[in-house]
C-alpha beads as a LAMMPS data file, in Angstrom:
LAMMPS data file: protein, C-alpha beads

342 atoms
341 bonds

1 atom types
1 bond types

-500.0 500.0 xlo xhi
-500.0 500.0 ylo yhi
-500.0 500.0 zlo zhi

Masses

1 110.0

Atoms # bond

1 1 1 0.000 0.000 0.000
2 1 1 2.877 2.571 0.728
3 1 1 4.228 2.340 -2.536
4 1 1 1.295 3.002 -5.010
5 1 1 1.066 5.823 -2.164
6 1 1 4.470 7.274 -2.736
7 1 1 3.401 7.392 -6.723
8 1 1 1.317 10.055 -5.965
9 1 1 3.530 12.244 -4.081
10 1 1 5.953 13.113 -7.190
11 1 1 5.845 16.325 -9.011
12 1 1 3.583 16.584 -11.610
13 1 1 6.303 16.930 -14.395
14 1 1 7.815 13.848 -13.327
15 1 1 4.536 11.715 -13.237
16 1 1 2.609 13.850 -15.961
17 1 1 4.725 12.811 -19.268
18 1 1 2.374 11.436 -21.016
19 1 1 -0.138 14.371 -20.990
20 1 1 -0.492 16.763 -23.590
21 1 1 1.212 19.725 -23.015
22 1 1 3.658 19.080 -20.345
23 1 1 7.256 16.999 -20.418
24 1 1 10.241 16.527 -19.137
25 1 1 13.305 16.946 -21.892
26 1 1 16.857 16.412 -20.895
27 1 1 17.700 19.844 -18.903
28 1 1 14.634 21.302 -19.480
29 1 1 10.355 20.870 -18.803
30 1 1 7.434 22.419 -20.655
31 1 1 4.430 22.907 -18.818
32 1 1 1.071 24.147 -20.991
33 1 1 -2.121 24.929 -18.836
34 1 1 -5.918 24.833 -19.494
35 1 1 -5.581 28.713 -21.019
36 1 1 -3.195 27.677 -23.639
37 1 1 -0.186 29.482 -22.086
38 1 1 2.666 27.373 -22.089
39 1 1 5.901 27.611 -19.950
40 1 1 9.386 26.559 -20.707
41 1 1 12.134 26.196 -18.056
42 1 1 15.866 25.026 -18.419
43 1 1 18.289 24.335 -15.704
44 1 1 21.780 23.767 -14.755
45 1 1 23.121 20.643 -15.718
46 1 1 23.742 17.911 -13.333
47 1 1 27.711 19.170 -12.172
48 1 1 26.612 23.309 -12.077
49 1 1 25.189 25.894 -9.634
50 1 1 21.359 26.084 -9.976
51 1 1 20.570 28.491 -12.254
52 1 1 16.801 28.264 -14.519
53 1 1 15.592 30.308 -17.314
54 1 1 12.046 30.610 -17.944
55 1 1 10.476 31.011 -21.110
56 1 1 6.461 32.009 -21.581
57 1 1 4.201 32.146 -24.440
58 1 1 0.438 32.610 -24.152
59 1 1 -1.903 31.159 -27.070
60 1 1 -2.579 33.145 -30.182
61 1 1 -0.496 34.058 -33.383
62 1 1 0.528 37.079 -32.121
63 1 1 1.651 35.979 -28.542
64 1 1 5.396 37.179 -28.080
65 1 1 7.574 34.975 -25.625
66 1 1 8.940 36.581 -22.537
67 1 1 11.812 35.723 -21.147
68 1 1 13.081 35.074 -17.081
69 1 1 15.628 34.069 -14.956
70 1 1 16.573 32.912 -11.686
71 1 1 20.033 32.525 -9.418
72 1 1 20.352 30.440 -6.674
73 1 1 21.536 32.338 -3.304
74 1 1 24.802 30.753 -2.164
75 1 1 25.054 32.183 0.911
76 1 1 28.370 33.815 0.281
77 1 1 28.878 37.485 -0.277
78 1 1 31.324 37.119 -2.634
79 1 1 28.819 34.513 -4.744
80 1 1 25.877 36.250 -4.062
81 1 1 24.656 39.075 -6.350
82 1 1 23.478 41.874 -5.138
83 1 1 20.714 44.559 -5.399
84 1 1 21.670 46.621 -8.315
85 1 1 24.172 44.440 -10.207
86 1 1 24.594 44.093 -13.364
87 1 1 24.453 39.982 -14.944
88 1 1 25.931 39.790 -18.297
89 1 1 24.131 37.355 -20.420
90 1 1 26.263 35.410 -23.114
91 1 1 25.125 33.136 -26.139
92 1 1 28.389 31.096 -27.567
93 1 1 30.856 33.433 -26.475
94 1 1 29.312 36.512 -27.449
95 1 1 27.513 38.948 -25.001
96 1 1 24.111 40.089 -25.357
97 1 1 24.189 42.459 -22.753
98 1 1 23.553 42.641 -19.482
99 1 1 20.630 42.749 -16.942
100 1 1 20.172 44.585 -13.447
101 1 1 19.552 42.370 -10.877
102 1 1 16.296 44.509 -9.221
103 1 1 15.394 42.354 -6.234
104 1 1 15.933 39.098 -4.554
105 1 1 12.126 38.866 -4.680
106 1 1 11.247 38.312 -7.790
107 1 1 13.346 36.939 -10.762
108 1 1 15.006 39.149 -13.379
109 1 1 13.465 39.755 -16.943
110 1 1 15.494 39.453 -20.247
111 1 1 14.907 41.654 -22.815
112 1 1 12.871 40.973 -25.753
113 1 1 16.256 41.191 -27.871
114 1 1 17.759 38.824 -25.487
115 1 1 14.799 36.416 -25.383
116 1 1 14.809 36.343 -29.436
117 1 1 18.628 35.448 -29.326
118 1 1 18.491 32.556 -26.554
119 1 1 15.415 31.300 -28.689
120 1 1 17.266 31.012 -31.574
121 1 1 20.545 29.757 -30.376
122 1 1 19.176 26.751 -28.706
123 1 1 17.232 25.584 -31.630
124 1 1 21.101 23.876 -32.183
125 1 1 23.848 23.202 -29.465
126 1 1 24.790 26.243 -27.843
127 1 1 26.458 27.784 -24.696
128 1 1 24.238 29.991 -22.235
129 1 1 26.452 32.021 -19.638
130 1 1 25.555 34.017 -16.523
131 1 1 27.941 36.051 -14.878
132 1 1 28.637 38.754 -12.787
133 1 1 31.610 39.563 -10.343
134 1 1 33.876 36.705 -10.035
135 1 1 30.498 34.030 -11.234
136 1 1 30.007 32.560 -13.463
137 1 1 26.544 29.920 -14.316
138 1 1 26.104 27.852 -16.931
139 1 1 22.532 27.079 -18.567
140 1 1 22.160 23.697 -20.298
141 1 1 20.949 23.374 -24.007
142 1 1 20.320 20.002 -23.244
143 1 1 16.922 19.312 -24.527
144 1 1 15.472 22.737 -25.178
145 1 1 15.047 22.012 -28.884
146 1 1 12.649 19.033 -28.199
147 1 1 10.763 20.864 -25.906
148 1 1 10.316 24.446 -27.969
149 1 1 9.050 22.381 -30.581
150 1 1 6.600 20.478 -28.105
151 1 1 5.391 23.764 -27.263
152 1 1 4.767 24.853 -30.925
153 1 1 2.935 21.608 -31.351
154 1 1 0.876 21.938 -28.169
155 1 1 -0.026 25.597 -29.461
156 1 1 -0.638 24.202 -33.418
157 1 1 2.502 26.444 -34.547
158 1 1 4.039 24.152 -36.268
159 1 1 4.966 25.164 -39.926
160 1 1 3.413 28.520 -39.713
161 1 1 5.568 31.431 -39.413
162 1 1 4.844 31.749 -35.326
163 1 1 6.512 28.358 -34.601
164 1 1 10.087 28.828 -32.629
165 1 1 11.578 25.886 -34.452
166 1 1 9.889 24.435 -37.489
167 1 1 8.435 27.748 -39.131
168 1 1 7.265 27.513 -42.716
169 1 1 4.142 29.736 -44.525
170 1 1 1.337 27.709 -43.239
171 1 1 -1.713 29.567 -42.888
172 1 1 -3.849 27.553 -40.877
173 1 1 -5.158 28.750 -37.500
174 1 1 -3.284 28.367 -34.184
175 1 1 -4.238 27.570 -30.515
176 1 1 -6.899 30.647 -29.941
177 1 1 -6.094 31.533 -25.479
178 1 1 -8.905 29.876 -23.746
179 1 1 -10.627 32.421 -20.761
180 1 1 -9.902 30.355 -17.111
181 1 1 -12.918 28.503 -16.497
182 1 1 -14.961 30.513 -14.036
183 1 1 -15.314 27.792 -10.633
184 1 1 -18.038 28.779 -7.825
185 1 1 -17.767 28.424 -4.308
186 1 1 -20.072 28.818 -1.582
187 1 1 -19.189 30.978 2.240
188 1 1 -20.003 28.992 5.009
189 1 1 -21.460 30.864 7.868
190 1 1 -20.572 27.682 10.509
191 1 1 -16.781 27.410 10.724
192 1 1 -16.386 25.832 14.143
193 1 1 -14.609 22.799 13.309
194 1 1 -15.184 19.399 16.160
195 1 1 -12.660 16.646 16.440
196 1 1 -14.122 12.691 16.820
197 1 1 -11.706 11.375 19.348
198 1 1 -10.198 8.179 19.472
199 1 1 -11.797 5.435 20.935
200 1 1 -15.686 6.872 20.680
201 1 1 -18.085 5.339 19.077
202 1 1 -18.702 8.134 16.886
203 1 1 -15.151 7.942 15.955
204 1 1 -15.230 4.246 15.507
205 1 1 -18.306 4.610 13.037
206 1 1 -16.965 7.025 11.070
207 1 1 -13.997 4.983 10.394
208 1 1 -15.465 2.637 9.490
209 1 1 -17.455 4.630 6.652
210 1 1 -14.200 5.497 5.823
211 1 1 -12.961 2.757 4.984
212 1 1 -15.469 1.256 3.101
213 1 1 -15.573 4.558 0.779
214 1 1 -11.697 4.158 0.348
215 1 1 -9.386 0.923 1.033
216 1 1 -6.186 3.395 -0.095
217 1 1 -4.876 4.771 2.829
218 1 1 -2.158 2.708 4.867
219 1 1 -4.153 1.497 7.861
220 1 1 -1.843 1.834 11.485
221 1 1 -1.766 5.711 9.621
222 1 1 -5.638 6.214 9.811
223 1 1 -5.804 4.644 12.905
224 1 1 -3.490 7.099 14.710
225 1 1 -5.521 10.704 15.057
226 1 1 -8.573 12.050 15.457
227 1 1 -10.811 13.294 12.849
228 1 1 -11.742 16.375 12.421
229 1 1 -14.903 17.227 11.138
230 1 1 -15.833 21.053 8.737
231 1 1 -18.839 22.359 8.734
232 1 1 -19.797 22.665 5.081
233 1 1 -23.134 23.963 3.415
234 1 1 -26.218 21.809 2.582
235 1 1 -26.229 19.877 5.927
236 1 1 -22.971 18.442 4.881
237 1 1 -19.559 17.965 6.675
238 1 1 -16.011 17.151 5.297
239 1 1 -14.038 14.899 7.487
240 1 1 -10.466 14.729 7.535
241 1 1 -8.007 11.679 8.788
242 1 1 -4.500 11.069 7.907
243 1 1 -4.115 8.979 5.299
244 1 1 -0.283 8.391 4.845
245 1 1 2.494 9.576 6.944
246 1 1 6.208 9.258 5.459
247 1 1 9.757 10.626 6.671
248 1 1 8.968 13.773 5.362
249 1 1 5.518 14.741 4.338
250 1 1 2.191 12.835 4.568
251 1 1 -1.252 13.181 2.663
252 1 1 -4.777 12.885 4.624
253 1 1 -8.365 11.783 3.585
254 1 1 -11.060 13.842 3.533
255 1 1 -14.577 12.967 2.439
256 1 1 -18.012 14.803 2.239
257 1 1 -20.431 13.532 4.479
258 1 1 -23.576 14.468 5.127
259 1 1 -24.322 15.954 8.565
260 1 1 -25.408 12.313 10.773
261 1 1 -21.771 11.304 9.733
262 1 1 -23.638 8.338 7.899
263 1 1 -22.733 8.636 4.511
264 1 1 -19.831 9.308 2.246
265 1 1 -20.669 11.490 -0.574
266 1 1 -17.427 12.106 -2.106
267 1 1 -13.762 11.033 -1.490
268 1 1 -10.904 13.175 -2.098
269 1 1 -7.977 10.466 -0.852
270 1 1 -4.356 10.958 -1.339
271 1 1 -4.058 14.451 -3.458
272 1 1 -4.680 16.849 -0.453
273 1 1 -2.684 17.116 2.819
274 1 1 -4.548 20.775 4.433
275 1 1 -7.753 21.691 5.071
276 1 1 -9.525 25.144 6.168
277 1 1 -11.939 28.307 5.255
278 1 1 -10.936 31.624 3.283
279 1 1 -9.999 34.038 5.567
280 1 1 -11.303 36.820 4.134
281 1 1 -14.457 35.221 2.031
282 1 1 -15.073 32.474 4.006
283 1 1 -15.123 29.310 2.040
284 1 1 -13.965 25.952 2.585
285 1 1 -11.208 24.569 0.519
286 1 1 -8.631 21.474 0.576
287 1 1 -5.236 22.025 -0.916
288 1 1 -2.364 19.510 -1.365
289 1 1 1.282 20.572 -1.433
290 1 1 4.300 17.700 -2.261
291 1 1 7.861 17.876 -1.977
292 1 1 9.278 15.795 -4.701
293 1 1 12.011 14.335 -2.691
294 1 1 13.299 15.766 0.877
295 1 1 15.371 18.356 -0.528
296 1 1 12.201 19.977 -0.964
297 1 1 13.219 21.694 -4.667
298 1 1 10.394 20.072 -6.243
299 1 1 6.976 20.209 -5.437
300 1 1 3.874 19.863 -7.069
301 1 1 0.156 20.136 -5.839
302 1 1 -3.743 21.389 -6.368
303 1 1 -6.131 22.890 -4.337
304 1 1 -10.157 22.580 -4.720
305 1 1 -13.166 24.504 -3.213
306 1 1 -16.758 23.410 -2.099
307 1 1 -19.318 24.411 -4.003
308 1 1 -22.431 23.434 -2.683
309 1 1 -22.422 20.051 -3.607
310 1 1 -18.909 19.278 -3.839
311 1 1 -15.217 19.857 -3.827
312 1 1 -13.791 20.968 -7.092
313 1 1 -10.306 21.807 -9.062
314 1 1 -10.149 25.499 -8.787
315 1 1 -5.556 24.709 -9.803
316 1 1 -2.749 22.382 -9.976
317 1 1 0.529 23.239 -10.644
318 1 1 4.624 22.042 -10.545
319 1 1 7.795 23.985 -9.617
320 1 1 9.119 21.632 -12.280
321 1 1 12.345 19.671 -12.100
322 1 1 14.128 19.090 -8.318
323 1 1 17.051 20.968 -9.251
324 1 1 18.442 22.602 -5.721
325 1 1 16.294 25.409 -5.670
326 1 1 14.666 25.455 -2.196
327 1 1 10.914 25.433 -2.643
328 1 1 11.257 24.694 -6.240
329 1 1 12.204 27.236 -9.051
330 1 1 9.399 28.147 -10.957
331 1 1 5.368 28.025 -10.394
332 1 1 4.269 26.004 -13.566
333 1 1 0.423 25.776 -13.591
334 1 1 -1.364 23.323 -14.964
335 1 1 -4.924 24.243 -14.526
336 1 1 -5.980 27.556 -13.693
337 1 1 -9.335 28.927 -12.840
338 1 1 -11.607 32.157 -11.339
339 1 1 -13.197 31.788 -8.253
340 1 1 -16.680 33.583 -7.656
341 1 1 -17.673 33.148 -3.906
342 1 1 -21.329 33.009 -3.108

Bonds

1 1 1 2
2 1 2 3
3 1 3 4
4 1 4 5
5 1 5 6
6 1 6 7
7 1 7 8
8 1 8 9
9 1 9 10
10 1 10 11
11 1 11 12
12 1 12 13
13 1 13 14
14 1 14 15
15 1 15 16
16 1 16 17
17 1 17 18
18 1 18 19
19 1 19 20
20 1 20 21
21 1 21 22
22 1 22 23
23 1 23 24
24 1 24 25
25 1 25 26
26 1 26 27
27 1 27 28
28 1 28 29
29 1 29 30
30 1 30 31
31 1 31 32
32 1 32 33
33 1 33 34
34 1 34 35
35 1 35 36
36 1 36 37
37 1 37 38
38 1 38 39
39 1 39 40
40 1 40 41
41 1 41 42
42 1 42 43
43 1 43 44
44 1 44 45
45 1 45 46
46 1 46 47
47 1 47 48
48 1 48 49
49 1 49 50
50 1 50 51
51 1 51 52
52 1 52 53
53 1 53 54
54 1 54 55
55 1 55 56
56 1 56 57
57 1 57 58
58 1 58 59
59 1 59 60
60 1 60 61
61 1 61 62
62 1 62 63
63 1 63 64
64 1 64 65
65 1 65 66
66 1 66 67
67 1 67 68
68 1 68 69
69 1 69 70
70 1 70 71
71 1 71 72
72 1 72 73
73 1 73 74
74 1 74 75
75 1 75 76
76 1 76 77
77 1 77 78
78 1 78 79
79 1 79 80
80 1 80 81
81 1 81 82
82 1 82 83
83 1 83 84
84 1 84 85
85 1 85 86
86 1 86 87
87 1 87 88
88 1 88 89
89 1 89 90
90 1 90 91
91 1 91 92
92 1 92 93
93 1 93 94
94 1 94 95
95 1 95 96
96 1 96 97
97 1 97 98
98 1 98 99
99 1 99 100
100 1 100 101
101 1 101 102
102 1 102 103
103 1 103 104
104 1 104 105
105 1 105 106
106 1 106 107
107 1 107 108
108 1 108 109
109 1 109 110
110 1 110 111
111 1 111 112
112 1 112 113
113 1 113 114
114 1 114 115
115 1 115 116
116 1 116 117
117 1 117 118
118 1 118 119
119 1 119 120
120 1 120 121
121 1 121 122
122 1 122 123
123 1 123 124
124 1 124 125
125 1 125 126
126 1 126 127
127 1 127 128
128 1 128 129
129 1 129 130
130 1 130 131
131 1 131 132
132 1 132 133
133 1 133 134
134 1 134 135
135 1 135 136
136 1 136 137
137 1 137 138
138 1 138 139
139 1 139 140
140 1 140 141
141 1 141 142
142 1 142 143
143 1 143 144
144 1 144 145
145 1 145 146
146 1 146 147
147 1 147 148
148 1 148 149
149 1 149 150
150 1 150 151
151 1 151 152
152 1 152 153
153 1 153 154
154 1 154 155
155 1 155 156
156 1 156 157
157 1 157 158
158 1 158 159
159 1 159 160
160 1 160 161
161 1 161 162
162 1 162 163
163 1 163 164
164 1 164 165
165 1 165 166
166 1 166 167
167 1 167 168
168 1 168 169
169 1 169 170
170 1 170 171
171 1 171 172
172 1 172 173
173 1 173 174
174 1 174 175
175 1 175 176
176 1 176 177
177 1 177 178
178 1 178 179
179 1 179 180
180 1 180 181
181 1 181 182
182 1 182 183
183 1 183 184
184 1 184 185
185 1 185 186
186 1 186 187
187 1 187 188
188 1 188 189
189 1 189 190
190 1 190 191
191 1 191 192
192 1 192 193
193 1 193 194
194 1 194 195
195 1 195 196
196 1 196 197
197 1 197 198
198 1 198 199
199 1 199 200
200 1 200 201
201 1 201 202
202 1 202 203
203 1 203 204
204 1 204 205
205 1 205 206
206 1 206 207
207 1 207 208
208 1 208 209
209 1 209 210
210 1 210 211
211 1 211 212
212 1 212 213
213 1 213 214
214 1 214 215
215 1 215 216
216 1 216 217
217 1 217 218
218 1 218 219
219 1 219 220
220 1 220 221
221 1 221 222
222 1 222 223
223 1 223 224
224 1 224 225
225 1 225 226
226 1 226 227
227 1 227 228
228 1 228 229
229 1 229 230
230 1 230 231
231 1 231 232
232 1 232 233
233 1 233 234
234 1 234 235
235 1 235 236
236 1 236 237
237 1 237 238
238 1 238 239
239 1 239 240
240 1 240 241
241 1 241 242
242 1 242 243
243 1 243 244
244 1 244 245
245 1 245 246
246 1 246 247
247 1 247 248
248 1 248 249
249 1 249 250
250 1 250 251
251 1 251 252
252 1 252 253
253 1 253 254
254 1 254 255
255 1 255 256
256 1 256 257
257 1 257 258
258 1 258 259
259 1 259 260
260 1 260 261
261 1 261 262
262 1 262 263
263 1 263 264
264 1 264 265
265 1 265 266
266 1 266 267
267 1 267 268
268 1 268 269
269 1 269 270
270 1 270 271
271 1 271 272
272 1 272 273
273 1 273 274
274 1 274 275
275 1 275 276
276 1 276 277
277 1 277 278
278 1 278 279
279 1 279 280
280 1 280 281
281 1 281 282
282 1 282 283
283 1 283 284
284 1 284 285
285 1 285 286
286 1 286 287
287 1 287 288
288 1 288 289
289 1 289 290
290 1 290 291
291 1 291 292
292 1 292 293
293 1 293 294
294 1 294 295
295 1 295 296
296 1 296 297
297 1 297 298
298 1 298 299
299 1 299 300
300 1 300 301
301 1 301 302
302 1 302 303
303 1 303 304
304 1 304 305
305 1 305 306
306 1 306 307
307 1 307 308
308 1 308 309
309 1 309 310
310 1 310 311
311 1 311 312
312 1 312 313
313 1 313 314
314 1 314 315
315 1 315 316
316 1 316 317
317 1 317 318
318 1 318 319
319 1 319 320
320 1 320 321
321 1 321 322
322 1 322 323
323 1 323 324
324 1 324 325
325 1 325 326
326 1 326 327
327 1 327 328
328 1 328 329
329 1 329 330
330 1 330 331
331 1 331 332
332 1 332 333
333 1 333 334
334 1 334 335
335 1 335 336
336 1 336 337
337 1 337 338
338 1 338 339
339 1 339 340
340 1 340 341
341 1 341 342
């Protein structure tokens, strides 16, 4: 049982290769979401500092790419860069200018000029350099070919004179942007939250509906806390137990019961690990967060909201490759939505 469970704790660009739209190439990933927008990220290689460019492209023929990047703190003043300094950016020897670095924030932008010539370079082997003071990092090429032109087939560029790779003087239409999928979710007025101890009856019962709804969960884990019971809308609850607990992370259970706590209504098992209500707008939600190994510079997760009947996607996203960024480098989405409360 603990292995198929561990399956489901790895990022979504390491599980999700066979999905349209999003892939793991060499050095680099490409992650598309449910708009059309598609992201491109390469790395360091296996032996270099952690470095990641980030390339984005909404949907639509006229849909420029822009261009990021990110540096790795080392801890070291004389490694570290600063506020206010410059990074040159080179392409196979040959500088195409530089960038200030504006805050430790946020990552830096390239230029559109630079962002056309990295573009074109790695469409064949090439050398990507990032330096400033006495550093210097290396982005890999490895890859980035295979996945620009995944992207320009995700986005039906291929052939037409908007493709990065494989242009040509198509004519036919490409991937029109798609408007995020508008997702409703209900306030709930009741947020006082009641724990089923261990050992009650009530407890025991509603284990035991548990289980029978779900035979996933590893059992000595669900057996070990109390469950804690939301108060929903509708005269339904959600009820959450732990559902797998590992060296580092776990995932719970939570299901939507109606209010006698006699019958499961939905399961959401093994993709969400937190539970709770909108601060400001008062709605319930579940959201599920994974580290892709202990490291912790991967993750990948998704978070739904109740909406009167029950819990749905409102996003799911990947940091994309575990690459020694703490907290992952980049926030890939997958599926993206607008939340109207009611």
């Amino acid at each position: 049982m603990k292995k198929v469970l561990l399956l489901t704790l790895l990022p979504v660009a390491a599980m999700a290769t066979s999905i349209k739209g999003i892939g793991n190439y060499q050095d680099w990933d490409l992650v598309c979401d449910n708009t059309g927008t598609c992201r491109m990220a390469g790395y360091q290689d296996e032996s270099s500092d952690p470095v990641s460019i980030l390339f984005t492209r909404a949907a639509g023929e006229n849909a420029a790419v822009e261009g990021k990047f990110t540096i790795l703190p080392f801890g070291e003043a004389d490694r570290d860069v600063q506020v206010g300094q410059d990074i040159e950016i080179w392409l196979n020897g040959k500088s195409l200018s530089k960038v200030k670095h504006i805050s430790d924030d946020a990552p830096d932008k390239l230029t559109e000029e630079q962002t056309k010539a990295l573009l074109s370079g790695l469409k064949k082997e090439s050398e990507i350099r990032l330096t400033y003071g006495k550093t210097t990092l290396k982005v890999s090429d490895k890859g980035a070919a295979a996945a620009m032109l995944k992207m320009d087939e995700y986005q039906q560029r291929l052939n037409t004179p908007s493709a990065l790779i494989r242009q040509g003087q198509e004519k036919h239409a490409v991937l029109a942007p798609k408007v995020e999928p508008k997702i409703d979710a209900v306030s709930v007025k009741n947020r006082k939250t009641t724990e089923l101890k261990l050992g009650e009856k009530q407890y025991d019962n509603v284990l035991a509906l548990l289980r029978k709804a779900h035979d996933g969960c590893v059992d000595e884990d669900l057996e070990s806390q109390d469950i804690m019971i939301y108060p929903l809308t509708h005269n339904k609850v959600l009820a959450e137990a732990l559902c797998f607990k590992g060296a580092y992370q776990g995932t719970n259970y939570y299901a939507v019961l109606d209010d006698k706590l006699s019958k499961v209504e939905q399961v959401l098992a093994e993709q969400y690990n937190e539970a709770g209500y909108d601060e400001k707008q008062g709605y319930a939600f579940v959201r599920g967060s994974y580290k892709g190994r202990a490291l912790g510079d991967c993750l990948a997760g998704q978070d739904a909201v109740w909406n009167g009947k029950i819990f749905i996607r409102t996003s799911e996203w990947t940091t994309g490759s575990c690459k020694g960024l703490p907290g992952g480098t980049w926030q890939l989405p997958i599926f993206v939505s607008n939340v109207i409360v009611k």
